[in-house]
MIKOLDREN-791408 format. One record per residue (C-alpha): x, y, z; residue in one letter. Coordinates in steps of 0.001 Angstrom, whole numbers, padded with zeros to 6 digits, always signed. Layout:
N
XYZA ...
***
This chain:
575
+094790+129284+115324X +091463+128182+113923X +091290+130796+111583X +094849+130419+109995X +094031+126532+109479X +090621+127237+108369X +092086+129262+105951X +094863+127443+104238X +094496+123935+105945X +096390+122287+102468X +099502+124539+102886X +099649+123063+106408X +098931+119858+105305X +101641+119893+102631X +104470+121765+105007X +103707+118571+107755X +103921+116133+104584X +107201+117864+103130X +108666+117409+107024X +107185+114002+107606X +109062+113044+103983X +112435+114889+104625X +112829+112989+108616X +111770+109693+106302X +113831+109674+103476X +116812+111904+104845X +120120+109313+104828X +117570+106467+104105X +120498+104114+102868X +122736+104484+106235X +120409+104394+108763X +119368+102030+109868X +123287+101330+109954X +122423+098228+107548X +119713+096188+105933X +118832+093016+107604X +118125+089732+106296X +114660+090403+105705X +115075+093190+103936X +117622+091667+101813X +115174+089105+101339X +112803+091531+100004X +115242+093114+097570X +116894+090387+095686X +113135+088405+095311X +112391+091846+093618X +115353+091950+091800X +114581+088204+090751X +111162+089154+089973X +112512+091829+087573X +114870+089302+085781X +112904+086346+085633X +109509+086512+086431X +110429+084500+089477X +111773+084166+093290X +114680+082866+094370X +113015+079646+094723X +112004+079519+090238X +108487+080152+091561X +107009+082221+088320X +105156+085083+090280X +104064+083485+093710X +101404+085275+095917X +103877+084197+098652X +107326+084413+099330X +108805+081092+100859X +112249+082693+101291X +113739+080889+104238X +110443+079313+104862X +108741+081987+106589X +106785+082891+103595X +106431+086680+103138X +103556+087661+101645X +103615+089780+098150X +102750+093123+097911X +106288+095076+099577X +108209+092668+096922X +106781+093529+093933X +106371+096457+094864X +110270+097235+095286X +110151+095860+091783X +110151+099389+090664X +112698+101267+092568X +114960+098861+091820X +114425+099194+088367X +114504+102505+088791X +117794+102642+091185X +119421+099456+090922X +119236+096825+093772X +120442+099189+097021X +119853+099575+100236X +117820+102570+099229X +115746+100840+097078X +114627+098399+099516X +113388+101019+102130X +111890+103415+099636X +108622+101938+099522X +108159+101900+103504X +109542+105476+103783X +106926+107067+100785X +104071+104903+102557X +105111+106568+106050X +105281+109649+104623X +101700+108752+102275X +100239+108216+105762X +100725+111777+106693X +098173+113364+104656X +096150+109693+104797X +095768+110359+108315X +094334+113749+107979X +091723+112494+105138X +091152+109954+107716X +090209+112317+110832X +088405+114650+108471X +086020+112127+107727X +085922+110917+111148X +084381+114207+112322X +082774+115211+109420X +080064+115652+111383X +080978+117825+113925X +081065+116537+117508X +077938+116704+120260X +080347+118266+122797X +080463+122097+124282X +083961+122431+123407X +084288+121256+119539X +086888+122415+117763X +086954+122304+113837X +087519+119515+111765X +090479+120700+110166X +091912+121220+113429X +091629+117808+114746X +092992+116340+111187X +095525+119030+110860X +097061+118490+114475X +096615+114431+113772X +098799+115020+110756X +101644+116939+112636X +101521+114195+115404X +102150+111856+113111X +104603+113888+111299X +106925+113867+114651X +105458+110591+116381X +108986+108376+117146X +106987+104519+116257X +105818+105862+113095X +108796+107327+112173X +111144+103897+113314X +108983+101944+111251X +108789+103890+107972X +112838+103487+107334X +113348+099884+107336X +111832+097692+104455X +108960+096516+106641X +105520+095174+105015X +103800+096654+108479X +104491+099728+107495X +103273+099555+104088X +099854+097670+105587X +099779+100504+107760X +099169+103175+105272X +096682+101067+103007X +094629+100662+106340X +094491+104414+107030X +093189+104702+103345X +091144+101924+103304X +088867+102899+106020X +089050+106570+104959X +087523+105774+101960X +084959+103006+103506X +083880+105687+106101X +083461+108174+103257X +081098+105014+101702X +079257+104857+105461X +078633+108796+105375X +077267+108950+101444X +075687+105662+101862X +072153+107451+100568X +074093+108787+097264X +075563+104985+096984X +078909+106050+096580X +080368+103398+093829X +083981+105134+093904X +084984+105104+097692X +083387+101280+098623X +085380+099688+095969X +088335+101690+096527X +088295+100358+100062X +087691+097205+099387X +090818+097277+097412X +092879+098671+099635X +091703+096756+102780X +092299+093334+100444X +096139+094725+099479X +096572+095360+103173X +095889+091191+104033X +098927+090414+101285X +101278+092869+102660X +101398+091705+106775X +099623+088926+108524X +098733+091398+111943X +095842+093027+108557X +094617+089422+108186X +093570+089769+111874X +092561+093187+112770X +091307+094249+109060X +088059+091788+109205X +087789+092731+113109X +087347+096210+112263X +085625+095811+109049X +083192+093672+111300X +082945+096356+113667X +082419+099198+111574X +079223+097872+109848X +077735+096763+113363X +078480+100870+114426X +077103+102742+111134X +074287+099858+110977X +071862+102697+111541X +073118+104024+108199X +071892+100937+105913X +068138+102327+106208X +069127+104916+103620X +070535+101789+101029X +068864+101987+098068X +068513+098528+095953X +071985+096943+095569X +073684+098044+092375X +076542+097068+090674X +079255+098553+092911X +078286+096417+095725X +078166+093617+093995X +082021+094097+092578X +082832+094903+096244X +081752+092145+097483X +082854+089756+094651X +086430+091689+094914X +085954+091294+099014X +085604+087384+098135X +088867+087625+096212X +090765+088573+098657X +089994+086921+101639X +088905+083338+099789X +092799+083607+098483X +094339+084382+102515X +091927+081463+103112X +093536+079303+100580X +097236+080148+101631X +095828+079043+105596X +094600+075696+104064X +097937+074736+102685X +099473+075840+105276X +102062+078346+104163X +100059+081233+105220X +100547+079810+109454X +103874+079106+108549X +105299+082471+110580X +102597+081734+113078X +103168+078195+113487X +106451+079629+114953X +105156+082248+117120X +101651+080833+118472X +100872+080654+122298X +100635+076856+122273X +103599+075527+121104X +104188+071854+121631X +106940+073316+124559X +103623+074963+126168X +101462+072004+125714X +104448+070040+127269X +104610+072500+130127X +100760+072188+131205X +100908+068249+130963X +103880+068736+133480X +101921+070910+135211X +098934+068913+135523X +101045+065820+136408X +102823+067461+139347X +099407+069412+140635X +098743+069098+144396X +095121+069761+143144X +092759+066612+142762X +092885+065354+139031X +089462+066988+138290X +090079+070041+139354X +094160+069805+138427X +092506+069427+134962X +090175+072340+135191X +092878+074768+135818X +095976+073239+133664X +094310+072822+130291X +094848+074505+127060X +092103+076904+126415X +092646+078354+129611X +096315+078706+129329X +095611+080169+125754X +093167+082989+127396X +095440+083514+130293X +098921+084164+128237X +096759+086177+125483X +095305+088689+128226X +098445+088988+129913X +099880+090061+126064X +097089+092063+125383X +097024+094383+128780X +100801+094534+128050X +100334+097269+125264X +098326+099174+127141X +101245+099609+129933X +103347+102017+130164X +106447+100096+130312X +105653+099333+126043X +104862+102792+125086X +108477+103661+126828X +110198+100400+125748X +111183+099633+129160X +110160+095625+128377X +110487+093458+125763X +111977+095795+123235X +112601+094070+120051X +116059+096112+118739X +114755+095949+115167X +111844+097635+115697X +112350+100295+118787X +115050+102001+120844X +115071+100391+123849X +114109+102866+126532X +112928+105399+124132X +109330+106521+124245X +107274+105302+121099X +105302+108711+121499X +107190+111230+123348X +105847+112720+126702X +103765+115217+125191X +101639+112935+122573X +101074+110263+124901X +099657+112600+127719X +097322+114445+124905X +096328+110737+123524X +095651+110348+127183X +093612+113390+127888X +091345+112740+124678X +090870+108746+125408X +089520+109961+128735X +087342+112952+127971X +085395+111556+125246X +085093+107550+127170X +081264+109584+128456X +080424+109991+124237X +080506+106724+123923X +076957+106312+125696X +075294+108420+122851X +075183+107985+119227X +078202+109515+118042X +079270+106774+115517X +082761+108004+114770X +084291+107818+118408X +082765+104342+118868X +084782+103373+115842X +088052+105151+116879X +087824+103604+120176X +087178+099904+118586X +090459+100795+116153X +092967+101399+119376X +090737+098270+121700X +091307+095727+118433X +094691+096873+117146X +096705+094615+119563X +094606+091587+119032X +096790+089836+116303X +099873+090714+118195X +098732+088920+121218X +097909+085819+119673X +101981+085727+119534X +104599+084303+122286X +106616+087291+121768X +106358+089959+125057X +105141+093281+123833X +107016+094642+120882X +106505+097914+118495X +105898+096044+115233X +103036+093778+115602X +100292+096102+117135X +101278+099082+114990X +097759+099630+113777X +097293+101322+117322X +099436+104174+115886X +096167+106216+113790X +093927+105340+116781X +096589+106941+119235X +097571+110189+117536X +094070+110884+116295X +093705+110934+120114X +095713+113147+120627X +094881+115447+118015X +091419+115477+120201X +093063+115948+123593X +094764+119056+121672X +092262+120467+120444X +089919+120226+123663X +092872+122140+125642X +092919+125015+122622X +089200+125382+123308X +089311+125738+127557X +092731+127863+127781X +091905+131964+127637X +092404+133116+124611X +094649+135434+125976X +097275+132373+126708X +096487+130589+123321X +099862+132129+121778X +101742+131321+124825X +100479+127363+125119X +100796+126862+121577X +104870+127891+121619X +105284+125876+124882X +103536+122897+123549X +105603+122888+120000X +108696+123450+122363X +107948+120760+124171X +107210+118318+120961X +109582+119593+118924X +112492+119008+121654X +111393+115437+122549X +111491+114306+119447X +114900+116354+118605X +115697+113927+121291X +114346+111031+119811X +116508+111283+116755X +119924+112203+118312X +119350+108656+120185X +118176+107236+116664X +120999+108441+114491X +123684+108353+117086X +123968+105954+120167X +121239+103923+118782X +123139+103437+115547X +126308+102992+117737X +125307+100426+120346X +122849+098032+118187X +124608+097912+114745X +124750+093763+115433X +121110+093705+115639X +120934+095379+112029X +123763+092620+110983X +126243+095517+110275X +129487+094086+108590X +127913+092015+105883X +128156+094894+103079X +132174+095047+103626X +132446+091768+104242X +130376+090965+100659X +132389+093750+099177X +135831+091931+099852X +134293+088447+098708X +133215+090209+095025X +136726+092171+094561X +138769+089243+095359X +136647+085789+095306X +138489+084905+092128X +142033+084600+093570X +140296+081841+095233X +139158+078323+094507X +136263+078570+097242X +134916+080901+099620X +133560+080030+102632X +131219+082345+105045X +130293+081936+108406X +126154+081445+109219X +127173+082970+112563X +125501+086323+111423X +122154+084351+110327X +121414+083771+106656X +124740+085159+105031X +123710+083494+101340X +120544+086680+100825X +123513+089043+101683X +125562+087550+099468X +123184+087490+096576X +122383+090970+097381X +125258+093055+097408X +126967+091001+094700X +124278+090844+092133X +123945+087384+091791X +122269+085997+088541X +118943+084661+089998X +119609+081708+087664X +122652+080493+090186X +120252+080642+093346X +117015+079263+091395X +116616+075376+090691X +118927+074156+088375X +122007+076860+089501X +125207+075414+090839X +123805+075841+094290X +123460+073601+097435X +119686+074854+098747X +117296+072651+101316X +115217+072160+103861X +115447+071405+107446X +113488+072196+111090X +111072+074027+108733X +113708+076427+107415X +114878+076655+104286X +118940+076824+104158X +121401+077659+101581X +125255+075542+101548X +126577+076838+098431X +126190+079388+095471X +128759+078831+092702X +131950+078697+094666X +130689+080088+097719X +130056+078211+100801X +127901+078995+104036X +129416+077306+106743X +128178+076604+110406X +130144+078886+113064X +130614+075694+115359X +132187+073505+112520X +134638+076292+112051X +137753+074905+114351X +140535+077081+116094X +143184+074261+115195X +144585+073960+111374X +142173+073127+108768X +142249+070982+105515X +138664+070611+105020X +135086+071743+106605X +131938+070059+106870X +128649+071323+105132X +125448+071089+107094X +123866+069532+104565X +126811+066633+104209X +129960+065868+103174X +133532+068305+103043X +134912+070658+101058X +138481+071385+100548X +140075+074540+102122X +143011+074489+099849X +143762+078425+098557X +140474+079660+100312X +139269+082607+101532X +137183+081916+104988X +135349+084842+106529X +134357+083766+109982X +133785+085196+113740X +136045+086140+116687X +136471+082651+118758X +136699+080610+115395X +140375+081586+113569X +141744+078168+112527X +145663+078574+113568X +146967+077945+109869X +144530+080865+108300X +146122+084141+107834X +143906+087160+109159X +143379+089519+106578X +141333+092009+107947X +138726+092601+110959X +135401+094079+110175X +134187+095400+113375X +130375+096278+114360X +130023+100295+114981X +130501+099776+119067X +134035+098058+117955X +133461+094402+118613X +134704+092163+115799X +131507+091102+113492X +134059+089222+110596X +137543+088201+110467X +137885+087855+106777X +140910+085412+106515X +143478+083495+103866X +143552+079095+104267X +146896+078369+102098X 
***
């Protein structure tokens, strides 16, 4: 084994890549079964971008996205600037920058390990470098919650694989600090500052880590020579960065997703008042016990333990369907029980002065930090920086059992162990590309491309058009799979666009309306209300709306139905 990696450790390297890519890209546009909002969000702001120079919103060039107000930050848009160029605006061309960053990661995470152990570990039972970065880039290759995460359009992703670079190349900095290497500090500093404009969980756990990292390889400063020029463009480009996520903080749009998802909300700071008022305690102590910091540390400890359990690394709580199969293990058996074995056999290192496991163990110990902050229970998205930490874990635990088995077994283990991974995972993606697909199509929003389809082949043998919101945010879909000029959405368009409950909401786009699903009656119909005021006329209009809201003088067209065979849209005729 050592010997055949030792020996051609790229081929590997390429042949886990090449299978990493094929399990990413393979079917990319149908599965998931559709793109969600978000990710029609993404691709029509880049499709904007391409056309105008600006969002949806006329904004020439933003740093951040308001969209509908929960301001995404830049980097995945304008990056999908190009494949759409290249491939039109598709489903495809959404994803394709999360699925070539998952499969980037591949050989990232082998640079990464490399590096790691470049010098090779104080233990009696070491294995080669290559090994441990070889088997970290298989794991990762056939992990289930990196794979889930590089098919949608998701920014975490993306973040994900400019971390893993990032620190690769400021560890290479930490370990050539003597030669003052110019090349790989700035090219992490660039990388780390992309990663806090791609998703706000970087904005938390980058500086946490960056912190970190220069309090572990402190000992390696002695050999700084005088500053030169590279550090000061690091730290000048470092400055960029973070005084510009600063900025965004100050004025408020870069909270605006938090402000949404923060521990104390004013419903929690009602519930302690109501606690505190109906306490049995005395006031004093009744005040002690009900008070806001210590609900804050209480409900953040309780989310951070959480991802440690075992009931989130198998999904059996608080699955979020757009990010995990509920019930599914976000490792398989195997790679958890190896991250397992090497978290625990190398917890004694930690008392000497092996540098690089202090810093993998403060990667997995601050990766959840930024998700806990959140109300949401535990979900796969947020902490997904513990990925690297976890399968380079693993890759130790692996490589610790190929060192104690007799050689004589080696063969023997290694079939039973690839068996083992290979068939778990085989598991994993019959569940992912069948019953999965099958039994949470709603989640995805599955019916808005046929139901967009029918609206652009027959929209004009109508006076009006009206869509149900039922669905959530029907307008981006809308724009998406029709085309839509970006100068009919952006200021000045025929368009009905504003905001509300800090959202931003969308009435009307030419002749199309986007109608509540509760101001959609079952009895006959000559008008219906917009949320934004006033009626519109139903006269010779189409209506697409949900099961439960069929006014009795609309004819019934056609049923789109989600994949499980429940009715999503009942596209419909209003004489």
């Amino acid at each position: 084994m050592n010997s055949i990696t030792k020996n051609r450790p790229l081929l590997f390297l390429f042949l886990f890549t090449l299978l990493g890519g094929l399990l990413r890209f393979w079917k990319l546009d149908s599965f998931p079964v559709s793109p969600n909002w978000d990710e029609a969000s993404h691709g029509y702001n880049a499709f904007s971008i391409l056309l105008t120079g600006k969002d949806e919103w006329g904004v020439r060039l933003p740093l951040i996205f308001r969209a509908f107000g929960d301001y995404k930050l830049p980097l995945y848009i304008y990056l999908t600037a190009i494949p759409v160029w290249l491939f039109g605006l598709t489903t495809f061309s959404v994803r394709f920058i999360s699925a070539l960053a998952g499969t980037l990661a591949i050989p990232g995470i082998y640079l990464l390990t490399r590096e790691l152990f470049s010098p090779s570990p104080t233990t009696s039972h070491s294995a080669p470098r290559t090994n441990y970065s070889l088997f970290s880039a298989l794991l990762l290759a056939l992990s289930p919650w990196h794979f889930f995460i590089s098919r949608p359009a998701l920014e975490a992703n993306l973040s994900l694989t400019l971390i893993i670079f990032g620190f690769y190349f400021l560890l290479k900095f930490f370990h050539s600090i003597s030669r003052t290497n110019h090349y790989a500090l700035i090219t992490s500093v660039v990388l780390l500052g992309l990663s806090l404009h791609t998703y706000n969980t970087a904005r938390v756990f980058v500086p946490l880590l960056v912190i970190a990292s220069f309090l572990i390889f402190r000992p390696s400063f002695r050999a700084l020579r005088t500053p030169h020029l590279a550090l000061i463009s690091s730290t000048f480009l470092a400055l960029l960065f973070s005084g510009l996520v600063i900025f965004q903080v100050f004025l408020g749009a870069g909270t605006a997703r938090y402000e949404k998802l923060k521990i104390l909300s004013p419903a929690t700071v009602f519930q302690i008042g109501e606690q505190r008022a109906h306490s049995t305690l005395s006031p004093l102590i009744s005040k002690l016990v009900h008070n806001r910091p210590i609900y804050f540390l209480s409900a953040f400890t309780k989310n951070y333990l959480g991802y440690f359990s075992p009931q989130f690394f198998s999904q059996q709580w608080g699955a979020q369907f757009q990010f995990a199969i509920p019930g599914q293990s976000l490792l398989t058996l195997p790679i958890f029980l190896l991250a397992l074995l090497g978290f625990s056999l190398h917890l004694p290192s930690l008392r000497g002065s092996w540098s690089s496991l202090k810093f993998l163990y403060a990667w997995l110990l601050l990766s959840p930090v930024a998700a806990s902050l959140t109300i949401d229970p535990p979900q796969a998205l947020r902490p997904n920086p513990m990925i690297p930490a976890i399968i380079i874990f693993a890759g130790l635990g692996l490589s610790w059992l190929l060192t104690v088995i007799p050689a004589k077994f080696i063969k023997l283990f290694t079939i039973l162990l690839v068996l083992w991974i290979g068939v778990s995972f085989g598991y994993y993606l019959r569940q992912y590309f069948g019953s999965y697909a099958l039994t949470y199509s709603s989640s995805w929003q599955y019916g808005y491309a046929e139901a967009m389809n029918f609206v652009k082949d027959h929209r004009n043998e109508y006076d009006r058009v009206f869509i149900t919101k039922r669905f959530g945010e029907p307008h981006i879909f809308y724009a998406f799979f029709n085309r839509v000029s970006p100068l009919s959405i952006q200021p000045g368009g025929d368009n009905i666009r504003f905001q509300k409950s800090d959202w931003y909401w969308t009435d009307k786009i030419d002749n199309i309306y986007f109608i509540n699903d509760w101001q959609i009656p079952v009895t006959s119909i000559k008008t219906l209300p917009l949320e934004s005021g006033g009626e519109v006329s139903t006269q010779k209009s189409l209506l697409i709306t949900s099961a439960g809201h069929v006014p009795v003088n609309a004819h019934v067209i056609k049923t789109v139905n989600f994949l499980d065979g429940s009715p999503a849209f009942i596209i419909t005729s209003v004489p």
